[in-house]
Backbone as JSON, one array per atom type, in Angstrom:
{
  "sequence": "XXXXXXXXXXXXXXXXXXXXXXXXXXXXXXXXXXXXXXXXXXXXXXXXXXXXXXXXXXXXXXXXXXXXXXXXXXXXXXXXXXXXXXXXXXXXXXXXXXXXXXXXXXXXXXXXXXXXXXXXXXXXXXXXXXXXXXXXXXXXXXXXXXXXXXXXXXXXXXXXXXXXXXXXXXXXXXXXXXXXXXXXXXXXXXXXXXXXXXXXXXXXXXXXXXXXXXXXXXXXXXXXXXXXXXXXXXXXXXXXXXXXXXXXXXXXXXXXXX",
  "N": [[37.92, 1.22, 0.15], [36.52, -0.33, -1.76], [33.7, -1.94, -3.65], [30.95, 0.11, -3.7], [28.64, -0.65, -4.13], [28.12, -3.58, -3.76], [27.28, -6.92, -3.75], [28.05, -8.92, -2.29], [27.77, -12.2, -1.48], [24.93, -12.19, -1.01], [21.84, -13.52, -1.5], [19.91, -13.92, -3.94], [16.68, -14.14, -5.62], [15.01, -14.06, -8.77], [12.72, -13.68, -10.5], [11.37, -14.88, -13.58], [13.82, -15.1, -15.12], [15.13, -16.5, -17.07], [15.56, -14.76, -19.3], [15.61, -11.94, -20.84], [14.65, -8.67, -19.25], [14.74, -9.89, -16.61], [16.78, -11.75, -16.51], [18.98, -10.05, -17.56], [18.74, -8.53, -14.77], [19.75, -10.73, -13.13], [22.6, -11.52, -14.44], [23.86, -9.38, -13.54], [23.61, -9.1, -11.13], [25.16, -11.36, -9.73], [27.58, -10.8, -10.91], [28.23, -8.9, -8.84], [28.49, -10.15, -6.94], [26.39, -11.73, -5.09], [24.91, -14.44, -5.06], [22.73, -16.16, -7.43], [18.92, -17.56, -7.48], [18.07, -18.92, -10.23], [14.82, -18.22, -12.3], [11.97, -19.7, -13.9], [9.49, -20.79, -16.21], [10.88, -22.55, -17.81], [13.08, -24.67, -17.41], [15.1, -25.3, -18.8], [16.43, -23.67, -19.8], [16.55, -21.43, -18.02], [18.9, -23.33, -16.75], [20.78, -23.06, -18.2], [21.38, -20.18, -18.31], [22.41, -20.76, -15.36], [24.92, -21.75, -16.04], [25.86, -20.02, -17.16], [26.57, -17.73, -15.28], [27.96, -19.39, -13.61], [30.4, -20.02, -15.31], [31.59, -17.67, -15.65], [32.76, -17.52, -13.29], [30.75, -17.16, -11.19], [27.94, -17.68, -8.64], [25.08, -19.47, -8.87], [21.18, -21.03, -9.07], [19.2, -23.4, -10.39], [15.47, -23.44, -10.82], [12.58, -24.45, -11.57], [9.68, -22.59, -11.99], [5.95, -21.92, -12.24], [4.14, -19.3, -12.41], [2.23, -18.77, -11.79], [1.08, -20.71, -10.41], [0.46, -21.25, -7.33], [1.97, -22.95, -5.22], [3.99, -23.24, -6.07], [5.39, -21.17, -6.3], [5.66, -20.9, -3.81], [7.5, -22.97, -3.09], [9.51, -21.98, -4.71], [10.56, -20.41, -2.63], [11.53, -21.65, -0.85], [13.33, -23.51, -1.91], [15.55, -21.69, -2.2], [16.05, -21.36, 0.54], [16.36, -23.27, 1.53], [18.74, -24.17, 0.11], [20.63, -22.25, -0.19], [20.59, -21.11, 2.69], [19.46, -18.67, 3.48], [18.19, -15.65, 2.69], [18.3, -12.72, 0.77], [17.17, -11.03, -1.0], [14.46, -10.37, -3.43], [13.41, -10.65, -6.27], [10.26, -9.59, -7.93], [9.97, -10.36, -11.13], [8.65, -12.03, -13.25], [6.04, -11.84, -15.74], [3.14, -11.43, -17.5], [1.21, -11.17, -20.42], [-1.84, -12.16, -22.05], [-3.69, -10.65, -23.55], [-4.35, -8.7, -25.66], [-6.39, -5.93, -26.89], [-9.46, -4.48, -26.47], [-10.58, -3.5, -23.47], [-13.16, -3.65, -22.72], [-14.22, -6.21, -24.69], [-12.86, -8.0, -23.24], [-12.19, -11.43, -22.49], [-13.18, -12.96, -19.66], [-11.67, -14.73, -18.3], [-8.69, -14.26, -19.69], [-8.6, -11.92, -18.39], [-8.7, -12.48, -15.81], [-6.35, -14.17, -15.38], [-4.35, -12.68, -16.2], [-4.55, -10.66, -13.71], [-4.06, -12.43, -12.0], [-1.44, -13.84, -12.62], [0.08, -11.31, -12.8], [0.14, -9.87, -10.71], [-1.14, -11.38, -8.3], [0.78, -13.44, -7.83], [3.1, -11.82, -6.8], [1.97, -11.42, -4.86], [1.96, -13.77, -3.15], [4.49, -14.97, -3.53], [6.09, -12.76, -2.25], [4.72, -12.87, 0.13], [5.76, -15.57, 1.17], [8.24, -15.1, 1.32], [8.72, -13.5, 3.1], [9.48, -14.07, 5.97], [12.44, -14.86, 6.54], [13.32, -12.97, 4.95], [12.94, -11.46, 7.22], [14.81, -12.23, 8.99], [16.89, -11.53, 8.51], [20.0, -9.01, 9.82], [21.06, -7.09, 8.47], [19.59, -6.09, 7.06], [16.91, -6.36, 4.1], [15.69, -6.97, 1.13], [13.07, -6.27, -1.51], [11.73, -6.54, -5.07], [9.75, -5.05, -6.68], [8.89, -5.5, -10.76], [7.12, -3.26, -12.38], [5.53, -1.58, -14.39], [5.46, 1.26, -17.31], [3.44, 1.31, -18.31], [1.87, 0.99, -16.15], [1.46, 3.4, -14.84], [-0.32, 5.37, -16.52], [-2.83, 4.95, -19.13], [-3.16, 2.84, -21.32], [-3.58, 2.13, -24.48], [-5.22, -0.88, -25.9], [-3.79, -2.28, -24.16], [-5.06, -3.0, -21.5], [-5.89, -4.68, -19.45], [-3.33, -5.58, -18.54], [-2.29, -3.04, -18.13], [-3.8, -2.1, -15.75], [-3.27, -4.26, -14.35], [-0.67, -3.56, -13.34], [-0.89, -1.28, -12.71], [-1.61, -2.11, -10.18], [0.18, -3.29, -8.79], [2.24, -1.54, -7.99], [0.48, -0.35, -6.04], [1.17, -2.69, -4.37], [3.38, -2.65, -3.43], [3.71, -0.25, -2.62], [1.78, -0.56, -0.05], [3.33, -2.99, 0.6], [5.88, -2.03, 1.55], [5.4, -0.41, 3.73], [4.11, -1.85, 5.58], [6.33, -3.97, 6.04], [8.5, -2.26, 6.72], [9.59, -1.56, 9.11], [10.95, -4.38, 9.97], [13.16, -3.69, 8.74], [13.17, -4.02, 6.02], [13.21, -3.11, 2.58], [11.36, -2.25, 0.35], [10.69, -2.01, -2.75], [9.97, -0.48, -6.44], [10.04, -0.97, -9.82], [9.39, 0.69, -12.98], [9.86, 0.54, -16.2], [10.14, 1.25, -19.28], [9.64, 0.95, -23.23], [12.07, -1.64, -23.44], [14.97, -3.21, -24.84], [13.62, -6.29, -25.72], [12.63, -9.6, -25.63], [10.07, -9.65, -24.27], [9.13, -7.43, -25.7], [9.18, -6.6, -28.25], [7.59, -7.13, -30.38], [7.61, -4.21, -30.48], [9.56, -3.13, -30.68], [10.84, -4.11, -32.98], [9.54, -3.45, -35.04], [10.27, -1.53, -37.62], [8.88, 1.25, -38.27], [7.38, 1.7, -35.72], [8.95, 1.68, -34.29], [10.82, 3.79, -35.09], [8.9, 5.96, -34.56], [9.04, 6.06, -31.86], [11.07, 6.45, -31.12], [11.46, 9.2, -31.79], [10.03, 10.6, -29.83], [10.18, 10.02, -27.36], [12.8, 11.58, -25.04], [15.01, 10.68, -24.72], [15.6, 9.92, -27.59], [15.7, 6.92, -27.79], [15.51, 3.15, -27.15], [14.99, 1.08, -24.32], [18.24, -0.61, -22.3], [18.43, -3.83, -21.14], [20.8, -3.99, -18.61], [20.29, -1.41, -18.38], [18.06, -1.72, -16.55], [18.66, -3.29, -14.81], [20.53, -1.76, -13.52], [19.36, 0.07, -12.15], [17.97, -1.92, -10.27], [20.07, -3.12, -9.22], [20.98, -0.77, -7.47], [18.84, -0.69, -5.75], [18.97, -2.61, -4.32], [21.46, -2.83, -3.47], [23.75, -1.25, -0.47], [23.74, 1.56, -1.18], [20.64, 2.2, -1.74], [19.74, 2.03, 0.69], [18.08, 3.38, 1.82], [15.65, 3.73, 0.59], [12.41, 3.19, -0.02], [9.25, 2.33, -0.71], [8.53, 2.79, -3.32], [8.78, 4.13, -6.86], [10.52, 3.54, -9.62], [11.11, 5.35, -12.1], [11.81, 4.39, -16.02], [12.11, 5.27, -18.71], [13.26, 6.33, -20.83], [12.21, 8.82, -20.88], [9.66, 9.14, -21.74], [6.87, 9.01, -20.21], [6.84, 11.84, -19.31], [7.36, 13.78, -21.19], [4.23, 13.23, -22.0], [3.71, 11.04, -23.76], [3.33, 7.53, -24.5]],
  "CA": [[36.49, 1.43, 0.29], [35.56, -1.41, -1.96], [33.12, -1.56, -4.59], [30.23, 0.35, -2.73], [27.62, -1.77, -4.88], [28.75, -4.64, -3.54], [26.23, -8.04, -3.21], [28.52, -10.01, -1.74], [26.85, -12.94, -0.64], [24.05, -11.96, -0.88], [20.89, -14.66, -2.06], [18.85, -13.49, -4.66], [15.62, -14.74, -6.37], [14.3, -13.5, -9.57], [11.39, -14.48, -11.47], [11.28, -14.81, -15.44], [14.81, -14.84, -15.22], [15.95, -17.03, -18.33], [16.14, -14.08, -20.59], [14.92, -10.38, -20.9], [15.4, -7.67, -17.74], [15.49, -11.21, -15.16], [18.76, -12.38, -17.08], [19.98, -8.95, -17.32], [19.59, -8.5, -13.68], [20.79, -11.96, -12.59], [24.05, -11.74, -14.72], [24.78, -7.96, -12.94], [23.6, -9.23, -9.68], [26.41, -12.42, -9.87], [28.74, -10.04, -10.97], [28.18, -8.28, -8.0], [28.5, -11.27, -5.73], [25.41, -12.67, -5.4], [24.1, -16.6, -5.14], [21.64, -16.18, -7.47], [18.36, -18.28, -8.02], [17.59, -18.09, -11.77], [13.45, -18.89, -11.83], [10.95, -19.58, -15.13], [8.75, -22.06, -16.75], [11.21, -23.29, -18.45], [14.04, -25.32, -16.36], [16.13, -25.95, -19.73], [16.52, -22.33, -19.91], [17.79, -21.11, -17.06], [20.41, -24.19, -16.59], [21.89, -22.37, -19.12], [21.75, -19.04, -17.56], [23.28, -20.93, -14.61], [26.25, -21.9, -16.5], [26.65, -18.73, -18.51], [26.9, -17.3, -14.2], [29.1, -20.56, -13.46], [31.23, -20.21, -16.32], [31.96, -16.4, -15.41], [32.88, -17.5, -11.43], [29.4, -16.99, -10.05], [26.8, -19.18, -8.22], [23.63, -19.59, -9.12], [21.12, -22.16, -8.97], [17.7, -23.15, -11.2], [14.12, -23.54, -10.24], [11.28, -24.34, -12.39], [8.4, -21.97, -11.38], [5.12, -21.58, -12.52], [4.09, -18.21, -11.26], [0.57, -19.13, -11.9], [1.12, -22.32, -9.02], [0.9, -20.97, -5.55], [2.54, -23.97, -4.5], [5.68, -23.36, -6.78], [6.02, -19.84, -5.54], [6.08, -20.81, -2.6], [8.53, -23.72, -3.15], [10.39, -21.16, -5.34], [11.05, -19.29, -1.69], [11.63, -22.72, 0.45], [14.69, -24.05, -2.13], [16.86, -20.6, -1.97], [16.24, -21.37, 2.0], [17.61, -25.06, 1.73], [19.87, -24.09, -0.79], [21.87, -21.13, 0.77], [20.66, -21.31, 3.98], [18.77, -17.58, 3.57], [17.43, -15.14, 1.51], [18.42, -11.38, 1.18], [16.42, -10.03, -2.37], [13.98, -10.77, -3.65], [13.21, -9.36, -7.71], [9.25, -10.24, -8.32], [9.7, -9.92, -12.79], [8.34, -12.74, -14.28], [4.76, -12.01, -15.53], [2.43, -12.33, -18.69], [-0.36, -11.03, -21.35], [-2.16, -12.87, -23.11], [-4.63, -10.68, -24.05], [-4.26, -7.4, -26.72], [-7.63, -5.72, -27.06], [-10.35, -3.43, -25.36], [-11.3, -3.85, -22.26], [-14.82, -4.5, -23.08], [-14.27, -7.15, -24.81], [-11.61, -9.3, -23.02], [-12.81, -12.43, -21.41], [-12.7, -13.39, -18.32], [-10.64, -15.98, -18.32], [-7.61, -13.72, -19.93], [-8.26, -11.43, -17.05], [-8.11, -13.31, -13.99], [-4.78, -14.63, -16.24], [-3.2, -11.4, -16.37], [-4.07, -10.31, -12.83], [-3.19, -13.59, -11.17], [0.52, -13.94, -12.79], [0.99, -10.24, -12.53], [-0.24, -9.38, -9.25], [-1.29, -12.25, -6.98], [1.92, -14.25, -7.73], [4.01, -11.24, -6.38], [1.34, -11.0, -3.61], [2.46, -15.02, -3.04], [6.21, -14.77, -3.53], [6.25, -11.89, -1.39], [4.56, -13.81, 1.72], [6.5, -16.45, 1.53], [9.69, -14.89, 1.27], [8.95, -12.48, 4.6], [9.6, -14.75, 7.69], [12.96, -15.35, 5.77], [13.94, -11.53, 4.86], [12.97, -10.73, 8.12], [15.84, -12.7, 9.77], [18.6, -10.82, 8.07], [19.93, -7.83, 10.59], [21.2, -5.92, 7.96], [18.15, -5.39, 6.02], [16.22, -7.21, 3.06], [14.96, -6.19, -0.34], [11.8, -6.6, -2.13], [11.63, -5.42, -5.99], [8.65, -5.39, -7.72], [8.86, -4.85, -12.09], [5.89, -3.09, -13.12], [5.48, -1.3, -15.88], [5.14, 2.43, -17.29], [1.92, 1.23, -18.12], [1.16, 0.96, -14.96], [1.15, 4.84, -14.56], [-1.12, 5.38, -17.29], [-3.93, 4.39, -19.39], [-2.91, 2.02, -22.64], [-4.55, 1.17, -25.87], [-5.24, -2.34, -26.21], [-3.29, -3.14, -22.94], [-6.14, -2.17, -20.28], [-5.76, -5.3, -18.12], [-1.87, -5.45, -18.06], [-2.09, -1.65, -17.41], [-4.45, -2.39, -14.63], [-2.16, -4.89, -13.23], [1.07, -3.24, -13.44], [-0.41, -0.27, -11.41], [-1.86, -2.65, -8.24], [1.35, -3.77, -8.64], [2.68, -0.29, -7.87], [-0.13, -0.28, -4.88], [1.15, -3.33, -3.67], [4.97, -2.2, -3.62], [3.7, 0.84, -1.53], [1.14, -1.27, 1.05], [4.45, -3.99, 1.44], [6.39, -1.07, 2.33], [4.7, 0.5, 4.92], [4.09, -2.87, 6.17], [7.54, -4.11, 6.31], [9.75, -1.2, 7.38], [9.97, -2.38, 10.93], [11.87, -5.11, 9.65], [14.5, -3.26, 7.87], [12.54, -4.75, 4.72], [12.87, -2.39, 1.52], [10.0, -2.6, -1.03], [10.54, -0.61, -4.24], [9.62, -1.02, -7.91], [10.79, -0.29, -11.31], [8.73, 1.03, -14.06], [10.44, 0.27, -17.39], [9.26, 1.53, -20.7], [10.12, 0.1, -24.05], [13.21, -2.31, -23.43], [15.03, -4.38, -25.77], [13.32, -8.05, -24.91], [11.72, -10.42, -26.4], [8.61, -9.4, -24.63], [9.08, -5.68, -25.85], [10.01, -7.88, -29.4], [6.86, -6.57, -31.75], [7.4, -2.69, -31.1], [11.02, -2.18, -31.54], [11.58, -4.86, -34.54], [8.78, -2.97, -36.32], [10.9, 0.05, -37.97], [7.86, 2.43, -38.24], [6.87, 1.6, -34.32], [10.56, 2.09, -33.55], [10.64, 5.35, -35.2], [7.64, 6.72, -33.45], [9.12, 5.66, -30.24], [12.56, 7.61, -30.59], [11.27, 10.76, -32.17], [9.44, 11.78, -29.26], [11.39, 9.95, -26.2], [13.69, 12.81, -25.16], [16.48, 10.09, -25.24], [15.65, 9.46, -28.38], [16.1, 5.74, -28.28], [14.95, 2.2, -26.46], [16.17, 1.08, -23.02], [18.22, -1.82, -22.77], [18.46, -4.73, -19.97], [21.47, -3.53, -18.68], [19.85, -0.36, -17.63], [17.04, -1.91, -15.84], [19.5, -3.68, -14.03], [21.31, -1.27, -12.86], [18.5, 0.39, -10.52], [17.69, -3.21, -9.43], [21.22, -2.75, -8.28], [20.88, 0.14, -6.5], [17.52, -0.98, -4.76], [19.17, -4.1, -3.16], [22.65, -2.44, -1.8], [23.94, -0.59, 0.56], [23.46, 3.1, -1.0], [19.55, 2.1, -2.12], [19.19, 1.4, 1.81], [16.98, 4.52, 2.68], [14.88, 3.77, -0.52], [11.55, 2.28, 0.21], [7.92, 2.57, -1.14], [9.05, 4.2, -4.18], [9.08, 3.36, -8.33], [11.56, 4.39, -10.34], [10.5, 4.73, -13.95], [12.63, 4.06, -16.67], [11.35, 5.33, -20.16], [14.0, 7.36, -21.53], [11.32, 9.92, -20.54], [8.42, 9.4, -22.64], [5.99, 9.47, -19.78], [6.77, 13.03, -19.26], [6.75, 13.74, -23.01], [2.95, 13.0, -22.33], [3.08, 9.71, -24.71], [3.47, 6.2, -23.89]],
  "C": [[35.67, 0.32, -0.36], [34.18, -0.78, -2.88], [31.49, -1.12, -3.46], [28.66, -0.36, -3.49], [27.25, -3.03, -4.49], [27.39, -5.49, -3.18], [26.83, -8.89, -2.88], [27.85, -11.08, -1.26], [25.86, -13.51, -0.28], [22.84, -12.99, -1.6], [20.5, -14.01, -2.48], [18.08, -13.84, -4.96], [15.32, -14.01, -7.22], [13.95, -14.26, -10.3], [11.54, -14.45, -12.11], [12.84, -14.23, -15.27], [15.59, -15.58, -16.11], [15.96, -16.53, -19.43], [15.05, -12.78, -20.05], [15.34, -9.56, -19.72], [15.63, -8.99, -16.93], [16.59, -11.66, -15.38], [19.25, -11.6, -16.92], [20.01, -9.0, -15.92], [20.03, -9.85, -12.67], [21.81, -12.26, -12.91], [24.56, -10.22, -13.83], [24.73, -8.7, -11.55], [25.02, -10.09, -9.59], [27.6, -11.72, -10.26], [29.46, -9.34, -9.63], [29.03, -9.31, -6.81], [27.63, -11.96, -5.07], [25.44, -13.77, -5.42], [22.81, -16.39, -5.73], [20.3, -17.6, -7.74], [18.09, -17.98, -9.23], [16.17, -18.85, -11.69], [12.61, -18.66, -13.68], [10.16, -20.86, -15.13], [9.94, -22.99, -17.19], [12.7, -23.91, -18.01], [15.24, -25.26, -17.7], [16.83, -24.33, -19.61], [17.07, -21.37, -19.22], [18.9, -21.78, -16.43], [21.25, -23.18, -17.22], [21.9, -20.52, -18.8], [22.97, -19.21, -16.38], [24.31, -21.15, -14.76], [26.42, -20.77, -17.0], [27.2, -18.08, -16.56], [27.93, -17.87, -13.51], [30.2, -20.09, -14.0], [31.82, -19.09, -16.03], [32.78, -16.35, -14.26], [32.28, -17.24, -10.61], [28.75, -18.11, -9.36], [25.79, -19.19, -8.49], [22.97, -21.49, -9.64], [19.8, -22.52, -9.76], [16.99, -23.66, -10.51], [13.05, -23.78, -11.28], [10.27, -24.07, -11.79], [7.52, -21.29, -12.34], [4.51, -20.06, -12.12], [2.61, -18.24, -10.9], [0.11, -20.71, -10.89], [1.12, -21.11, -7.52], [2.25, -21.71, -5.03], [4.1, -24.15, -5.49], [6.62, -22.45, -6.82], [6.74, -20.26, -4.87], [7.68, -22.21, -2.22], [9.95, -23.42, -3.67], [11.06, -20.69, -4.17], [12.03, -20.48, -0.99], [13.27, -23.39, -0.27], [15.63, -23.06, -1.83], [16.99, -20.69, -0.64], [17.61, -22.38, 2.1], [18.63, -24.76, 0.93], [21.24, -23.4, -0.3], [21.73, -20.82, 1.95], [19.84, -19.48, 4.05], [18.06, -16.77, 2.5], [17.54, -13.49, 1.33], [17.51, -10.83, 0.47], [15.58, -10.81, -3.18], [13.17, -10.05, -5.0], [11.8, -10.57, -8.29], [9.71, -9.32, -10.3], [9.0, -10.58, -13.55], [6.38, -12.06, -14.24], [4.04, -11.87, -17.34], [1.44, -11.25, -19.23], [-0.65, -11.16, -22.11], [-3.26, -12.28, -23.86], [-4.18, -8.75, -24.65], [-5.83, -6.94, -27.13], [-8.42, -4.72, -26.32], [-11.02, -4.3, -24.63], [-12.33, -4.24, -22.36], [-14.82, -5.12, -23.74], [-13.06, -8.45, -24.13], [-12.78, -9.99, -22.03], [-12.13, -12.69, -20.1], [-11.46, -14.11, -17.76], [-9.23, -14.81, -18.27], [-7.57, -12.69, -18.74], [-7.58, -11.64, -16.09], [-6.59, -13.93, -14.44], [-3.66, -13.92, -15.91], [-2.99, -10.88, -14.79], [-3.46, -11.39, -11.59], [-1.56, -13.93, -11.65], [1.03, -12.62, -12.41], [0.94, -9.56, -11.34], [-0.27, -10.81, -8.13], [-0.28, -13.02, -7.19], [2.34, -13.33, -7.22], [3.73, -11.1, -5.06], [2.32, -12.66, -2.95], [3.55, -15.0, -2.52], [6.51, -14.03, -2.06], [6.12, -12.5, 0.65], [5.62, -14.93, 2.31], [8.11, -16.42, 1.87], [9.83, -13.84, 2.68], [9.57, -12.82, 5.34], [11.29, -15.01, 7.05], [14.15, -13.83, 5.6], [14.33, -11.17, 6.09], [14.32, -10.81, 9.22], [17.54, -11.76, 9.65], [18.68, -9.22, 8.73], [20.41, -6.58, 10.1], [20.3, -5.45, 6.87], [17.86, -6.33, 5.05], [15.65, -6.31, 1.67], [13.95, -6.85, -1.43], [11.88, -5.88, -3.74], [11.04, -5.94, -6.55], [8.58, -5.01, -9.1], [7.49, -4.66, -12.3], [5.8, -2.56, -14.24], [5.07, 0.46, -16.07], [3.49, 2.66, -17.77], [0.76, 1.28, -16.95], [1.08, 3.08, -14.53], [0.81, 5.39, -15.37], [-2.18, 4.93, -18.08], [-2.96, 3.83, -21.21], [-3.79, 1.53, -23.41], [-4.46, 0.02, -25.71], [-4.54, -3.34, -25.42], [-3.95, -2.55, -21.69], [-5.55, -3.34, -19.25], [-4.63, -5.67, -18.16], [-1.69, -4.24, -17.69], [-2.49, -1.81, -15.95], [-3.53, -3.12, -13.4], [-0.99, -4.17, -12.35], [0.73, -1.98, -12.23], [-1.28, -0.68, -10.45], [-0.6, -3.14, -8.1], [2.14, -2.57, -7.68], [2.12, 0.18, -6.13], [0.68, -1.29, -3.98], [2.7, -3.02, -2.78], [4.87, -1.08, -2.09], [2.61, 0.14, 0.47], [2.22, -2.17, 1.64], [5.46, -2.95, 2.37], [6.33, -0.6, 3.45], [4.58, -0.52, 6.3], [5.24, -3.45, 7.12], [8.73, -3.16, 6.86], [10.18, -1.86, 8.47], [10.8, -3.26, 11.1], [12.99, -5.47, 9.09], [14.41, -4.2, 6.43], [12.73, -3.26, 3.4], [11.85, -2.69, 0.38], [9.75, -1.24, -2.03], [10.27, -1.31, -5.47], [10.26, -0.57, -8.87], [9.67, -0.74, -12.35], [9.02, 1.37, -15.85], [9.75, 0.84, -18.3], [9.65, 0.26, -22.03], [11.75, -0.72, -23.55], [13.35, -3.4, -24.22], [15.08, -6.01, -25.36], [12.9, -8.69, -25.91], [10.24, -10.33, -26.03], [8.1, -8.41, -25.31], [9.09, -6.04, -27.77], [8.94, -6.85, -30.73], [7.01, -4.76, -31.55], [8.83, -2.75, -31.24], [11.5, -3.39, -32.89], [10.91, -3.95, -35.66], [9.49, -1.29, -36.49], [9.72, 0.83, -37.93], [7.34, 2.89, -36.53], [8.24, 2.5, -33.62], [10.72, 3.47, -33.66], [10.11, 6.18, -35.02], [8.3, 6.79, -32.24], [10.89, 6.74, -30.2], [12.21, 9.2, -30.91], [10.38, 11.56, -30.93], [9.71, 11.31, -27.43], [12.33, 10.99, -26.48], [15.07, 12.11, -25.44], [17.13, 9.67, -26.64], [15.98, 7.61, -29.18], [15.31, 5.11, -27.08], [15.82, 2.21, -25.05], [16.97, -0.34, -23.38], [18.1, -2.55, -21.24], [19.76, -4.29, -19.25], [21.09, -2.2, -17.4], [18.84, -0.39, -16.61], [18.31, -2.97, -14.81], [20.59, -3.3, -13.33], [20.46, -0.4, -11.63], [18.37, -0.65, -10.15], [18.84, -3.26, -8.91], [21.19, -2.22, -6.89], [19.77, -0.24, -5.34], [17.91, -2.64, -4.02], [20.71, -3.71, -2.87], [22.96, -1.47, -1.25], [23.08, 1.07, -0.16], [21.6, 2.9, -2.09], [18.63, 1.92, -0.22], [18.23, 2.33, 2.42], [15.64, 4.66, 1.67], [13.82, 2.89, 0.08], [10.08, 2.73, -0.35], [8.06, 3.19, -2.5], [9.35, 3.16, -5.44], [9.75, 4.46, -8.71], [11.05, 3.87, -11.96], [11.7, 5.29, -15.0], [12.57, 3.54, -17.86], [12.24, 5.96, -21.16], [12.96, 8.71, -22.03], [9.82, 9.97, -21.35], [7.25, 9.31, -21.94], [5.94, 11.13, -19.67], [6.71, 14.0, -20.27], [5.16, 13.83, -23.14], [2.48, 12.22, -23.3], [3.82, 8.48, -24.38], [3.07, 5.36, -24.51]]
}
């Protein structure tokens, strides 16, 4: 029967993939079988992802992408073409905030910041990577990371909340869109996970210990686990999945704290 997981083959792209959930799921994906692209700012950074995937018996290949460039999105889509000759999955993660504070006072600037890396780059990516998905006759996969913020209201993260749930809109509008094309478009809604962006609440013991005493799991997530629905939502038994977030808090939205 074969590992029913299986990515044989399969091209990937993921964004902010030289460390945090994009590393985690670009070392599972390559495990899988996968060609992945590894994608960030920082080119030095995912070489060395690509060898840690190399070094294992994988393929993967780097990209230096801005997500805040149109034109590096979209060049982000055009090398995994030339490169492997297609494109099956496509994991929008990389994204940004630079701004901690109340809403009424954030500037502008940090706005349009937050919703242009975290939204209109995925809007970007997404376009460019269609004509591309669409070719493949056994289906395609779209996965958007948003956030559990995005299905709630956050202290001092209003316009990354904001983002995270048009993000959530956009996931469900690509969907609806794409079906026809045997396109999947799902999301994942993470909570705390151990990252480096997640970095100031679980190092701080007092934060940390707030955060397990009233998660039912009693603990953080790790990368790992967010990479294992990104699994599921790009093979075979994720194939009837579409429009749809999967959140992944060790329950603390339903707890009623976040």
């Amino acid at each position: 029967m074969g590992n029913f997981f299986d990515l044989k083959n399969k091209v990937a792209i993921i964004t902010g993939s030289s460390r945090g959930i994009g590393k985690g799921i670009a070392l599972r994906y390559s495990e899988l079988g996968a060609k992945i692209i590894v994608s960030s700012r920082k080119i030095d950074a995912c070489e060395q992802v690509v060898k840690e995937i190399v070094d294992s018996g994988g393929t993967a290949s780097a990209y230096e992408c801005n997500i805040s460039n149109k034109d590096a999105c979209e060049g982000l889509i055009k090398f995994a073409k030339e490169k492997y000759g297609k494109l099956d999955v496509l994991v929008c993660n990389a994204a940004s905030n630079p701004y901690y504070g109340k809403l009424a006072e954030i500037p502008d600037e940090s706005f349009d910041k937050i919703m242009n890396n975290n939204v209109k780059s995925n809007l970007w990516l997404c376009k460019s990577a269609i004509p591309y998905l669409k070719d493949n006759q056994n289906g395609s996969s779209i996965i958007i990371i948003s956030s559990i913020a995005g299905l709630q209201g956050v202290k001092n993260l209003g316009a990354y909340s904001i983002s995270k749930t048009a993000d959530i809109g956009l996931i469900r509008s690509l969907a609806v869109e794409l079906g026809k094309y045997k396109i999947n478009v799902n999301g994942l809604c993470p909570g705390i996970i151990k990252t480096d962006f997640a970095k100031a609440l679980w190092e701080n013991p007092e934060i940390l210990k707030d955060v397990e005493s009233y998660a039912p799991l009693q603990r953080i997530g790790t990368t790992d686990e967010v990479a294992g629905a990104a699994i599921l939502l790009a093979s075979k038994p994720g194939a009837f999945i579409t429009g749809q977030v999967i959140t992944m808090d060790g329950g603390i939205t339903i707890a009623g704290r976040g």
